[in-house]
Residue, then its C-alpha position, 0 to 999 in steps of 0.5 A: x526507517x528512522x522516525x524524529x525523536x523529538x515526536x509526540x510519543x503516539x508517532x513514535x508507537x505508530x512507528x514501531x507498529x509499523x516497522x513489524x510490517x515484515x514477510x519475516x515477522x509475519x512467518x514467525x507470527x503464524x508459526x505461534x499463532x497461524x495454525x488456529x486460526x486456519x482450523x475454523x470456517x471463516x463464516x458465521x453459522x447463519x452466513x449460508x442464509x444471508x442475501x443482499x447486495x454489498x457496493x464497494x469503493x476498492x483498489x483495483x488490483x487488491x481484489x483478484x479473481x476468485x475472491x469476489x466470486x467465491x463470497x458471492x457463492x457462499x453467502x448470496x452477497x452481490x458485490x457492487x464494485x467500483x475500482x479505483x487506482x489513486x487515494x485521491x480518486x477514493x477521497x473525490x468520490x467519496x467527497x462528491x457523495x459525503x459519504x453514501x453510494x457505496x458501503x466500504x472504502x479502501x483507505x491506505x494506512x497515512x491517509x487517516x488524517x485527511x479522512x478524519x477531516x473530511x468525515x466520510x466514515x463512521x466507527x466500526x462496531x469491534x464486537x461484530x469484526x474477527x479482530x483476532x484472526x490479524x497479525x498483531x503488527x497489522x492490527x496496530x497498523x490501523x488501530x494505532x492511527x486510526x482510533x478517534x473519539x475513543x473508535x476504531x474506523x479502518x481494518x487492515x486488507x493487505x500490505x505492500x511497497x514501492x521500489x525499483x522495477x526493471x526489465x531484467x532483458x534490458x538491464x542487469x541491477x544488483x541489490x547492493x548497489x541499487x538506489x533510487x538514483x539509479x532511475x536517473x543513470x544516463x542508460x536510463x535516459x528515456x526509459x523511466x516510469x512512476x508516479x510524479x509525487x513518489x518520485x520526488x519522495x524516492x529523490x530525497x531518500x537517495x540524497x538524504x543516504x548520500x548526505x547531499x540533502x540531510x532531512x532524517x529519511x524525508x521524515x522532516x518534511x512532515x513537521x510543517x510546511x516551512x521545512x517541507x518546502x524548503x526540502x522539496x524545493x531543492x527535489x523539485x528543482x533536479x527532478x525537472x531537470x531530469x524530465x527527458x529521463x520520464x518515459x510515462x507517469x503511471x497511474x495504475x497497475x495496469x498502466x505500470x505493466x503496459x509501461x513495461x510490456x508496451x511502452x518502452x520502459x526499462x526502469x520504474x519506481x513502481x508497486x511491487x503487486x503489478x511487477x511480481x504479478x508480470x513476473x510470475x507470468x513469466x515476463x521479463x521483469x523483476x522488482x527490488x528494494x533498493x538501498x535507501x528501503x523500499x516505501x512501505x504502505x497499509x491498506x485496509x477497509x473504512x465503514x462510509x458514513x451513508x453505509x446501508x448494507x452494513x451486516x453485509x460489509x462485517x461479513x465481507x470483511x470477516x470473510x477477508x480476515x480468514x487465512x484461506x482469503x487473505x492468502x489469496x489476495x496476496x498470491x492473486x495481486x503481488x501483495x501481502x496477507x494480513x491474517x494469522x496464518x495466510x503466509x503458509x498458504x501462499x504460492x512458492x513462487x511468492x515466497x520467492x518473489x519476496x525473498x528476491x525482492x528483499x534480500x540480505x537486510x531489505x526487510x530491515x531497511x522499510x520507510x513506512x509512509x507516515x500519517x499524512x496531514x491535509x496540509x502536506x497531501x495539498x502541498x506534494x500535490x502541488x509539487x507533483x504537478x509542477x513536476x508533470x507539467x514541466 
């Protein structure tokens, strides 16, 4: 991933914060650090005595079974969940209430500007957090742009990607050769699938690597509207033209597997949590960085401003930030743990679907989604629909 140099210094820290967010450094971090942490109960000593209900607004595949019902069990906690499959979703609803209805949002890491605009969310209070069970890179993830007014308002959840997944009965792809340009090869005509906004963003990676559309890895588009339009209107104008390659736009990570299992997709520029989660069932589909780098993203949780079971959001996410839990988010949805010590405690089948979806230098290539402007989130939307409803 290249950042402009010409930044303010406090991107530039962001950046390489943010370029930490690797399963390699995560597995040399547990090996100096992970062993400790994994010791400990992960709950207080009055946890076993707390009742209440806790409402949350969540990613809808973030949260595998067993994890809601164990923290149920163990602290006679309800949990009132309401899912929800695109930040835009999250920030409506949290919009349409200013902030109450539920206690805890899930924020993606580059939405921390637009969030600070709408002001739905209120500090949290570090002494009551276990800040010190996180990989260090996961941790400056959040506080190095999400720290306002001198407070933090976002701690990490899990990590993961977007990058090319196929159908491995129907197409043979190969690392070395794999771009997001692939997506538009004459085989795939028909048989494509992703989201219209990250499609554009995948076509101005592969022409910026091919010097068809120099943008510093789509970095330019974000140092004002002038340059982002200019880049995306040459994008805009190819993706439309390739509109009969579209077989679906998925919107979930339900709809991205039935795109697969269902739908007649062989090719997707998808999230890697719904594809890997196929392929540890046994189906056909794998997933893969391809040249350019796979899309890197954060995600973690918000305190809401009309927040009303806040000892039980702290113990919530406390109970998040164990190894134990953090690895069984990671192994239950496709994702990546945040907690020191999680990464010994995944399955083997995900330490191989990593490895095989970042091979050889993979790792070293990640773009990782920069802090979004409310002026940059209004134009891709734009673009984005343009896109659909062409």
């Amino acid at each position: 991933m290249t950042k402009t140099r010409d930044r303010v210094p406090s991107a530039l820290a962001t950046y390489r914060a943010a370029h930490a967010f690797t399963r390699r450094t995560l597995l040399k971090s547990t090996v100096a650090a992970g062993t400790v942490a994994a010791l400990g109960p992960w709950f207080v000593q009055d946890a076993r005595s707390s009742s209440g209900t806790l409402s949350i607004l969540h990613w809808d595949d973030e949260l595998p079974d067993p994890v809601i019902p164990d923290f149920e069990k163990k602290t006679g906690i309800k949990i009132n969940k309401t899912p929800f499959s695109q930040n835009e979703e999250q920030i409506n609803k949290l919009q349409a209430t200013a902030g109450t209805g539920f206690d805890l949002c899930q924020p993606t890491r580059d939405r921390a500007p637009q969030f600070k605009d709408i002001g739905v969310l209120q500090p949290f209070d570090t002494k009551k957090l276990k800040l010190d069970n996180l990989l260090p890179a996961m941790l400056e993830g959040s506080t190095s742009v999400w720290t306002w007014d001198s407070k933090l308002y976002h701690v990490p959840h899990c990590w993961g990607s977007e990058a090319i997944a196929w159908r491995t009965d129907q197409a043979k792809l190969d690392y070395k050769t794999l771009s997001y340009g692939t997506l538009w090869d004459d085989e795939f005509k028909g048989k494509v699938q992703g989201r219209p906004h990250s499609l554009l963003l995948g076509i101005g990676l592969w022409w910026d690597r091919i010097g068809k559309l120099p943008s510093n890895r789509m970095m330019d588009a974000f140092k004002d509207e002038a340059t982002m339009k200019k880049i995306y209107d040459e994008i805009l104008k190819f993706a439309v033209s390739k509109k009969p390659w579209i077989k679906q736009f998925w919107d979930s990570a339900d709809n991205t597997k039935s795109g697969f299992m269902e739908n007649g997709v062989v090719i997707g520029q998808t999230w890697d949590g719904p594809a890997l989660s196929l392929k540890k069932q046994g189906r056909p589909v794998s997933y893969m960085a391809p040249q350019e780098g796979a899309i890197a993203w954060l995600d973690g949780w918000a305190l809401t401003t009309g927040a009303k079971n806040v000892a039980q959001a702290y113990e919530w996410i406390n109970y998040l930030h164990t190894p134990e839990v953090s690895a069984k988010v990671a192994d239950g949805s496709g994702y990546n743990p945040v907690a020191k010590g999680a990464d010994a405690l995944l399955s083997d089948v995900a330490k191989k679907n990593f490895t095989e979806a970042f091979p050889d230098d993979a790792t070293t290539k990640l773009w990782h989604r920069p802090p979004e402007p409310s002026w940059f989130a209004e134009l891709r939307t734009q673009y984005a629909e343009k896109f659909k409803a062409a």
